[in-house]
N, C-alpha and C positions, 0 to 999 in steps of 0.2 A: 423538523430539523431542516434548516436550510443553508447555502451552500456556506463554511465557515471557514476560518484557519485559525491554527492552531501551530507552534512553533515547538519540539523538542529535542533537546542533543542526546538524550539519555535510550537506548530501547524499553527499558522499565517505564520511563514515564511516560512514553509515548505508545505502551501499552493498557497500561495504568488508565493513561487515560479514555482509551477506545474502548474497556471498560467500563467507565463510570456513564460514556455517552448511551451504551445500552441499546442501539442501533441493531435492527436485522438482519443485516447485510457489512461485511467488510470484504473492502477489496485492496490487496495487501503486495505493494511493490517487493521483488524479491530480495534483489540487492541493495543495499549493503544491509537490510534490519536481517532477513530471514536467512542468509547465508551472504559472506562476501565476493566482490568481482573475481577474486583468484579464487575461490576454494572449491573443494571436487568433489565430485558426487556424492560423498559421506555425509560430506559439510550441508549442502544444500538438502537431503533426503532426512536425514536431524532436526534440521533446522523448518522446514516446513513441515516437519510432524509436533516439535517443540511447540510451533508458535499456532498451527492448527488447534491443537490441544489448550493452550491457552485461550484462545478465541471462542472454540466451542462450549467453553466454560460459563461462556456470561449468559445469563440469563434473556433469553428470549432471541438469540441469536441462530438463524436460519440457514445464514450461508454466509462461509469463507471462502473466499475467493483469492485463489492466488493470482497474480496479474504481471508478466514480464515482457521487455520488448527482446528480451535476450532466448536464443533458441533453444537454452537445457532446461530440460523437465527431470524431476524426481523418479528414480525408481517405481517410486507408486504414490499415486493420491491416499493420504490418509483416510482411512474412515473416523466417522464421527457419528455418535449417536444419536443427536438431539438437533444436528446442522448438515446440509448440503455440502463437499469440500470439493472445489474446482482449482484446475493448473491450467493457467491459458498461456503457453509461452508464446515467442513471435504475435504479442496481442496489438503491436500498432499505436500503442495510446499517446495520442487523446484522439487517433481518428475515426478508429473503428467504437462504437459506442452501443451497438444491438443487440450483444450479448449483456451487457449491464443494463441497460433498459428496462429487462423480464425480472431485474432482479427485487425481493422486495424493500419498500423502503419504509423506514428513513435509512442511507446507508453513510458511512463513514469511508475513504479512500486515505489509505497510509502509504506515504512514498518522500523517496528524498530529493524529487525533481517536481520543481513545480511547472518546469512547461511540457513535462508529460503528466505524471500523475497527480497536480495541482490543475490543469486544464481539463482531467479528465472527472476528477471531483468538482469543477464547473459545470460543465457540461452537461451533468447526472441532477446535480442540486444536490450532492454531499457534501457532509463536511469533510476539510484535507488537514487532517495529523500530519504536518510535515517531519519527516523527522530528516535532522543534520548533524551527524557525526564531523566527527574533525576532519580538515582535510588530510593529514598526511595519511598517504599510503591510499589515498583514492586517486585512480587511474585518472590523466589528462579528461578522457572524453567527458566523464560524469564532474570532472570537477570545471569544466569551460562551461558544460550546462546550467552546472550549478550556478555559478555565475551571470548567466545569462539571466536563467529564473529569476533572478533578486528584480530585473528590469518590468517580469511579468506582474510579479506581486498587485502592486497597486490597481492594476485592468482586471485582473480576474480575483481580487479580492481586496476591494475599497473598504477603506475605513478598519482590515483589520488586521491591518502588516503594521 
């Protein structure tokens, strides 16, 4: 598997389809797929046991990786019986990349920013499930990036934006 994109609005399909890729490895941006920018601790500790639980479902799947530049962490890392399950919060991406490096591959990175979690599934040579909810109701900062990203697209992923 080499570095790919892949464009989704939907959470289901952009599960779905991290699924069917059947990768070793996922590294899974928090907000807005696994919990939203405003929601509290319930929301988020749910929400990365939810989607943990879905991940470690697919067969042959090793490690879930959760991966945010935002400072809240879950109550607790789920266990998983068959996969690895990591919280990196404050993780820096796309600069810091040594922690994902030991990870095994082929891996898949899902996030709704491509000039951090699209630059960081570059980096890696993952594929990037972009996923992009609608904008209303996503805060200025993620929706100017978002923005910005559309500009990255074609540099970090020719031929398949």
């Amino acid at each position: 598997m080499t570095a790919r994109y892949e464009r989704f609005v939907s959470p289901h399909d952009v599960l779905t389809r991290a699924a069917e890729l059947s990768a070793s490895t996922y590294v899974v941006d928090v907000e807005p797929l696994v919990a939203s920018w405003h929601s509290g601790q319930r929301q988020l500790d749910d929400g990365v046991a939810r989607t943990a639980g879905q991940l470690c479902a697919i067969a042959g799947v090793r490690v879930v990786c959760f991966a945010t530049n935002s400072v809240r962490r879950p109550a607790a890392t789920p266990a998983c019986p068959t996969a690895r399950v990591l919280y990196v919060a404050s993780a820096r991406k796309p600069l810091l990349t040594g922690l994902y490096r030991t990870l095994p591959r082929p891996g898949v990175v899902i996030g709704d920013q491509v000039g951090t979690d699209g630059a960081l599934a570059r980096r890696l040579d993952f594929t990037f499930l972009h996923y992009c909810p609608e904008v209303s109701g996503m805060p200025v900062g993620p929706r100017l990036l978002r923005y910005c990203g559309r500009l990255l697209l074609p540099v970090l992923f020719p031929g398949h934006w």
